[in-house]
C-alpha positions, 0 to 999 in steps of 0.5 A, spaced: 448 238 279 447 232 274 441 228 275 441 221 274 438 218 269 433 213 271 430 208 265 423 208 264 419 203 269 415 200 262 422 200 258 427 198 264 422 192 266 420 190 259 428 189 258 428 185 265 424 180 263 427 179 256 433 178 259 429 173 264 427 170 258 434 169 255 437 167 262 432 161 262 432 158 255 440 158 257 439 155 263 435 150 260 439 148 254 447 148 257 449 144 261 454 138 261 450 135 256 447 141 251 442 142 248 439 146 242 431 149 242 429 146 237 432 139 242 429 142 248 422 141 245 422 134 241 425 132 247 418 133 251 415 129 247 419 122 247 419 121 255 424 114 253 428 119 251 435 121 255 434 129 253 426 128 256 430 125 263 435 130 263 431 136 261 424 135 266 428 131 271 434 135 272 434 142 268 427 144 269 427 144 277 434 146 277 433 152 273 425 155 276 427 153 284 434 158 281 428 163 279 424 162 285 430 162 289 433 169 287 427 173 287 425 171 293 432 173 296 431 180 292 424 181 294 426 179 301 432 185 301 428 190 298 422 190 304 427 189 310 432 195 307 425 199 306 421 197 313 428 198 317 430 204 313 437 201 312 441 199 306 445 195 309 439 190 311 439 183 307 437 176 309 443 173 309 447 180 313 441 181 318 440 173 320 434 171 317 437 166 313 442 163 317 435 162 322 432 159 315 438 154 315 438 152 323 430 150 321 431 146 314 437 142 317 432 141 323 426 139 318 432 135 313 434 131 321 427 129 323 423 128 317 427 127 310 423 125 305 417 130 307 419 136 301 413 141 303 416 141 310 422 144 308 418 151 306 414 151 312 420 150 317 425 155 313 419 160 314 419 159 322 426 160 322 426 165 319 420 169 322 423 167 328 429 170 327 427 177 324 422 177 330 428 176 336 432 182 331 426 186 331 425 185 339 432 187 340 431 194 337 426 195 340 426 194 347 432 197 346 431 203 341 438 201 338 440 205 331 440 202 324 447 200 326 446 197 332 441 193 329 445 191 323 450 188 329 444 185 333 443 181 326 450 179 326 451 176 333 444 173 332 447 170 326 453 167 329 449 164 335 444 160 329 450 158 325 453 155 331 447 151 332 447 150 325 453 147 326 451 142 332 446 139 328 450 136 322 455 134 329 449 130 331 446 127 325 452 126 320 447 123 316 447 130 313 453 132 313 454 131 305 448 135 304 450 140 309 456 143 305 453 145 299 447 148 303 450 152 306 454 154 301 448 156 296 446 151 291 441 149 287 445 142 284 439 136 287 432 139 287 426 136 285 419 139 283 416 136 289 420 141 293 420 147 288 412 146 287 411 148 295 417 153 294 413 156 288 406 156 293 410 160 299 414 165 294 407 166 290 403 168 295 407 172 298 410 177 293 404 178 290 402 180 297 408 185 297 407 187 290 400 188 294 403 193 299 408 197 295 404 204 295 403 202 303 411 201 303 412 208 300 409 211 305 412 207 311 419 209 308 417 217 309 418 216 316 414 212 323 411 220 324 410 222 317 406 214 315 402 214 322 399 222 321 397 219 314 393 214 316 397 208 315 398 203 322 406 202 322 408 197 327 401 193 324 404 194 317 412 193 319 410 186 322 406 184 316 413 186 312 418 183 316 413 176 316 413 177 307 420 177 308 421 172 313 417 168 308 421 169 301 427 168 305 425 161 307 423 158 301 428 161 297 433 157 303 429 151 303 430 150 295 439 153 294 441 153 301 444 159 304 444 164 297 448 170 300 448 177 297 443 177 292 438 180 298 442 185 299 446 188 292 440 187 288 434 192 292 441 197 290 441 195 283 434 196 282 434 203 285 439 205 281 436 203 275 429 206 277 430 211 283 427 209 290 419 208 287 417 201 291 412 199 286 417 198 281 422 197 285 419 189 288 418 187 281 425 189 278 428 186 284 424 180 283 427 180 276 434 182 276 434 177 282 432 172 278 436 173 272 443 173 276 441 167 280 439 164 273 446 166 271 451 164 276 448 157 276 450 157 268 457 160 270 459 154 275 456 149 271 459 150 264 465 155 265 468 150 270 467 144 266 467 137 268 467 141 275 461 144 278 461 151 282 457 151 287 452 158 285 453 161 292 461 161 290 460 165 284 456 170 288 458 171 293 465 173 289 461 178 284 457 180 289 464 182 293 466 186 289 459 190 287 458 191 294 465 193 294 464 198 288 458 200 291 462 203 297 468 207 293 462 210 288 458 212 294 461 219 298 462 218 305 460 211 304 453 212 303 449 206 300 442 210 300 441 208 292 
């Protein structure tokens, strides 16, 4: 039988980080109004400039919330699809981010102009939501499917109550569309320095914990006989989760598919070690994010795609491919 050939950890993520590198120059010097590397750092220093305003008022919080944004969702997939052994888990499938969203649209109706409550109350939601999924399965001994479907009826609820709030308070409703279509378009460096708080500490506790999640993925049984205190663990998982989860829609809105395709891509690209699976995640997550947003501000110009539209149609259509490689329809990495 043929193996797969994985890539070196120390090669694979060294071409991520270049790759990284390369998005985010491009990210910060194409725009509507493009400008060169050489523009870019002359800019900084003349703060009357046009190029300054634009670069540190509008590029440079658009483009770090985008990398703060797409590695938290991937880091967010990788964990729940390793702490619920499901492929399938992701933010956005299982109704994380749609409890995130109902939280923020509280926050956005109640206290508009408080920048750091918008992290706080998209990790309450989310939390809240990843705990009432949890207590579902658990209550009830539901399967890795039934599980899935308990995070998608839970979603349709939230959004429904999601849909009730813009209802009551219009004055959100232009803001709401793109929210909830994913988009980076707006942010400031208030909301991304708190963002970046929440997101930091929890993937660097995630990271932290990789060798531990290993050893969860054996097998409830098999983890507990080696020491390791599962349902204690399982819960400080799902919360790191809920936290990246919370940021990452606190700064783009409702951001679907990078959770779920890009923990897949990571394993296919490095096997199924989660100490270098959390890192890759968090790169390639933040490359693709950093991409699309480029994509929907340069390919359609004057007009500008919202970075949720042009994920969800690549996201699509590797999801689709995912599922016609893999015999059976198996998506096991």
């Amino acid at each position: 039988m043929k193996k797969n050939k994985r890539l070196p950890p120390v090669i694979g993520l060294g071409f991520l980080v270049l790759l990284l590198a390369l998005s985010l120059l491009l990210a910060l010097g194409l725009g509507s109004a493009s400008m060169s590397p050489t523009e870019l750092w002359r800019s900084l220093g003349d703060k009357s400039s046009a190029a300054y305003r634009i670069f540190v008022y509008v590029r440079l919080p658009r483009v770090l919330g985008g990398m703060i944004a797409g590695s938290s969702l991937a880091v967010s997939g990788a964990l729940l699809q390793a702490v619920l052994n499901n492929s399938l888990a992701g933010p956005n499938i299982i109704g994380i981010n749609a409890g995130a969203g109902l939280a923020t649209l509280i926050a956005m109706a109640f206290f508009p102009y408080e920048a750091f409550l918008m992290p706080a109350a998209s990790f309450i939601g989310a939390l809240g939501a990843a705990m009432l999924i949890y207590f579902i399965a658990h209550i009830s001994h539901a399967s890795r499917t039934t599980l899935i479907l308990s995070g998608v009826a839970i979603s349709s609820v939230i959004n429904a109550a999601s849909s009730m709030i813009k209802t009551l308070f219009p004055d959100i409703a232009v803001s709401f569309t793109s929210f909830s279509i994913g988009s980076l378009s707006g942010l400031t460096m208030e909301q991304v320095k708190w963002a970046a708080l929440y997101s930091l500490a929890a993937v660097v506790m995630a990271f932290l914990l990789s060798h531990d999640i290993n050893i969860l993925v054996l097998g409830d049984e098999t983890a507990a006989s080696l020491g390791l205190n599962v349902s204690l663990y399982r819960f400080i998982l799902i919360a790191l989760a809920a936290l990246l989860a919370g940021s990452a829609v606190s700064l783009g809105g409702l951001i679907g598919f990078v959770g779920l395709l890009v923990p897949h891509m990571a394993r296919m690209l490095f096997g199924s070690d989660n100490r270098v699976i959390l890192p890759a995640s968090a790169l390639i997550g933040a490359c693709a994010v950093l991409i699309c947003d480029l994509i929907g501000r340069t390919v359609f110009a004057p007009f500008e795609l919202y970075v949720g539209i042009i994920l969800s149609i690549i996201g699509g259509i590797y999801f689709i491919f995912l599922i016609l490689r893999r015999k059976g329809g198996r998506l096991d990495g």
